[in-house]
N, C-alpha and C positions, 0 to 999 in steps of 0.2 A: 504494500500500500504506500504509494506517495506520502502522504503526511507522515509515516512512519518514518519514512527516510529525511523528511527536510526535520523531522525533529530529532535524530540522530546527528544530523548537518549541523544543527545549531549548536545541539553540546558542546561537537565538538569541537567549531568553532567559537563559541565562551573557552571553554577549555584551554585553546590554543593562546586568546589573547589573555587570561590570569598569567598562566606560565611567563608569556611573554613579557606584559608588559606589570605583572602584578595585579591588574582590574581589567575588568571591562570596557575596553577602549568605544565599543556602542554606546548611543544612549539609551539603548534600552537592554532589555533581555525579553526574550517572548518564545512561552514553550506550550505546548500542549496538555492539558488537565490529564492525568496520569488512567482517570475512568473513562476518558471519551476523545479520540484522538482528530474530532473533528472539531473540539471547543479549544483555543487557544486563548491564554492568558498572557499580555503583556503588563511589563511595568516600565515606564521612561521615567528617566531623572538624568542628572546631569548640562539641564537647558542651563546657557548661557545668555538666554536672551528676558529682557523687561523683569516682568513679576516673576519669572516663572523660575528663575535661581533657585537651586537646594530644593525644590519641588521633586515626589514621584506621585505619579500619578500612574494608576490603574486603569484596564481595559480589557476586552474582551471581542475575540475575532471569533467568531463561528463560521464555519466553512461547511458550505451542502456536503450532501451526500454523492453530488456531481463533481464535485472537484477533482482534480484542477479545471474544467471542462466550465463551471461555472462559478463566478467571484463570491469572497464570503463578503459576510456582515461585519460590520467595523462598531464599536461601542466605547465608550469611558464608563468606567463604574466610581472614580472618584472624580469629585467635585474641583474643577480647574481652572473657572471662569473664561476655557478658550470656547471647551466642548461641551455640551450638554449631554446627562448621564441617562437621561430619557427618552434618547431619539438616536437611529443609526447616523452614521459622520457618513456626507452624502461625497464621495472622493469617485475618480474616474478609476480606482484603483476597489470600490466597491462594488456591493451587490445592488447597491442605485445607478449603475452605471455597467450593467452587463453588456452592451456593445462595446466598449472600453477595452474589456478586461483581456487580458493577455494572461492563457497558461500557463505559461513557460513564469508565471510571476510565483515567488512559495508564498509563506505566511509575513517569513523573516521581512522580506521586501513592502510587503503592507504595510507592515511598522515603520519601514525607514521612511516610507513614501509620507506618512504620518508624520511622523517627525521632521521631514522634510518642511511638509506644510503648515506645520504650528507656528512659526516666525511668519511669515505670511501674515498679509494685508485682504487677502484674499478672502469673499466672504461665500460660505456655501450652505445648505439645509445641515442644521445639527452644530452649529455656531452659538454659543452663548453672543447675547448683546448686553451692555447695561441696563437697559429697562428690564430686565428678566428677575435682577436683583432688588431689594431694599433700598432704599439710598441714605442708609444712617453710612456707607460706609463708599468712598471713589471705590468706583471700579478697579482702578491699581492698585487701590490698598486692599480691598476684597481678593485679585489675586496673588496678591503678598501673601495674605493671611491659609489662604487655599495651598500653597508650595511650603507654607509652614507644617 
């Protein structure tokens, strides 16, 4: 099974950059839930950019049962004032964008493509905005507080 193997891939490339460089030179790490090898769990940390400093934030890829043949589902499960934890992240690298998707893409590459587009000005479905929050608190200081 494909996913089998890109999550063998990923070990061992974690694996590789520890040794190497002592940590994880990614910014993220993303592996597959150990019961279900079509749910993938990431976690990014490491942004250098705005609020989102010393932040990880959580997520979650779910991949059909079509895969790689059809793109998965892209989600955040923690609170990060880019993305919303309630709604798929609408990317040409998701399953809101099945003309898009490219097989030849694994899981690992969704994330980068993710993280790629977190710095980004770029606005898509699944995009927190300011008006979504309270306003006892800016927006920056809200994702200050969220990478805390």
């Amino acid at each position: 099974m494909r996913l089998q193997r890109e999550a063998k891939m990923a070990k061992k490339d974690y694996d590789q950059q520890i040794k190497k460089h002592g940590k994880i030179q990614d910014k993220f790490v993303c592996l597959p839930d150990p019961e279900d090898a079509h749910v993938w769990y990431y976690i990014v940390f490491g942004l250098d950019f705005g609020e989102y400093v010393g932040g990880h934030y959580l997520g979650k890829i779910t991949c059909p049962r079509e895969y790689p043949a059809k793109a998965p589902n892209i989600r955040m499960i923690t609170e990060n004032g880019k993305f919303h934890t309630t709604d798929s992240i609408c990317m040409s690298i998701s399953d809101m964008h099945p003309e898009q998707w490219n097989p030849a893409w694994k899981v690992n590459q969704v994330v980068l493509g993710l993280v790629s587009f977190w710095p980004t000005n770029e606005d898509t479905y699944g995009l927190v905005h300011a008006h979504a929050y309270a306003r006892d608190l800016s927006f920056s200081d809200r994702r200050i507080l969220f990478a805390r």
